[in-house]
LOGU-249994 format. One record per residue (C-alpha): residue in one letter; residue number from 1; z, x, y. Coordinates in nm, 2 decimals. Each point is the difference from the previous one (the first is absolute). Layout:
BEGIN
- A NUM Z X Y
...
***
This chain:
BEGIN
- X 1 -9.87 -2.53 5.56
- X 2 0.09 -0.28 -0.23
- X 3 -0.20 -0.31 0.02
- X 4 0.35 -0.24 -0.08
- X 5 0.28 0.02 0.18
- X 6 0.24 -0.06 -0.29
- X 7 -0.04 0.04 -0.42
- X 8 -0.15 -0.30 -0.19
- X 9 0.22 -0.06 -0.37
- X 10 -0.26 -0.11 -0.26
- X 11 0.12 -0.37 -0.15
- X 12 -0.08 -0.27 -0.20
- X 13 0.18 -0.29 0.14
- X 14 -0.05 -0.37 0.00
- X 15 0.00 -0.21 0.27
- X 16 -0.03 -0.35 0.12
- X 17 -0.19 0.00 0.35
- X 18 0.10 -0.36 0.23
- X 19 -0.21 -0.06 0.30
- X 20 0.03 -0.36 0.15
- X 21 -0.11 -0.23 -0.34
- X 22 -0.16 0.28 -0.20
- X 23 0.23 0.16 -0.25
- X 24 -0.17 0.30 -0.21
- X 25 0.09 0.26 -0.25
- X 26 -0.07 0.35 0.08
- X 27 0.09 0.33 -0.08
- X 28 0.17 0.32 0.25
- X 29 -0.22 0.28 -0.12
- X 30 0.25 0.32 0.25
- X 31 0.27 -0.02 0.23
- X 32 0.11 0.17 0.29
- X 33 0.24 -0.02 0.31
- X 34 -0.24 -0.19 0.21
- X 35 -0.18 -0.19 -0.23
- X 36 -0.20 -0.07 -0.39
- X 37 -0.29 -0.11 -0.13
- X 38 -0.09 -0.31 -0.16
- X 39 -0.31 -0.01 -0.24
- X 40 -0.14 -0.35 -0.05
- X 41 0.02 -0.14 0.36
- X 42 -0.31 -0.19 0.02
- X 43 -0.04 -0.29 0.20
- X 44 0.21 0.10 0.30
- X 45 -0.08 0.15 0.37
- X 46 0.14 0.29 0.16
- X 47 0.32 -0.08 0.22
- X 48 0.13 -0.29 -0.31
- X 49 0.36 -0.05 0.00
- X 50 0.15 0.00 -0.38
- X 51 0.35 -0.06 -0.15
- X 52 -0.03 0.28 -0.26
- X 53 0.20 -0.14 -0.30
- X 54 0.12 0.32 -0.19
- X 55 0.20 -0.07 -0.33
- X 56 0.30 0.16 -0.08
- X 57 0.25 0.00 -0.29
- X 58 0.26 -0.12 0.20
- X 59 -0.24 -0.32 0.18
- X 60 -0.31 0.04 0.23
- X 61 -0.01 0.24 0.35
- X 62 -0.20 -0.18 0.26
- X 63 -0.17 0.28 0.21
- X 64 -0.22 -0.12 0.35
- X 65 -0.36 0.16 0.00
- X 66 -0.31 -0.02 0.16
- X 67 -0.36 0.10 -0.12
- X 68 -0.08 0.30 0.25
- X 69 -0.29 0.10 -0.22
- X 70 -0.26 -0.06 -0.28
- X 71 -0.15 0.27 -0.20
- X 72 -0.31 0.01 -0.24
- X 73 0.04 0.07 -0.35
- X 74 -0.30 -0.01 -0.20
- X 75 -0.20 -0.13 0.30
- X 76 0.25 -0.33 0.06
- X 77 0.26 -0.06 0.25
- X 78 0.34 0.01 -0.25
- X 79 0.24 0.15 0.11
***
């Protein structure tokens, strides 16, 4: 049985996170229906609200998120 319930698409995309006053950069690493993951989210608790800033050619896409998770890379909570 497959651990994920839907495909991950590898991506490189930049991103500009906004919870409350704190506005940082960060990048989506993969995709999928329900959700992506952000590398470079330090700082932050599990259940934060964001504003995900996503720019586009055509002006910026505003997506709601929340942080349901942190993972260790390299023995650091990043992503």
């Amino acid at each position: 049985m497959a651990r994920r319930s839907t495909w991950r698409i590898p991506i490189r995309l930049s991103v500009i996170l906004n919870c409350g006053s704190r506005v940082c950069p960060a990048t989506v690493t993969n995709l999928s229906e329900t959700g992506m993951f952000i590398s470079e989210v330090t700082g932050f608790a599990e259940d934060s609200q964001f504003d995900i800033s996503i720019p586009l050619k055509e002006g910026v896409l505003h997506v709601p998120g929340k942080l349901v998770r942190l993972s260790k890379i390299n023995g650091s909570k990043n992503g």
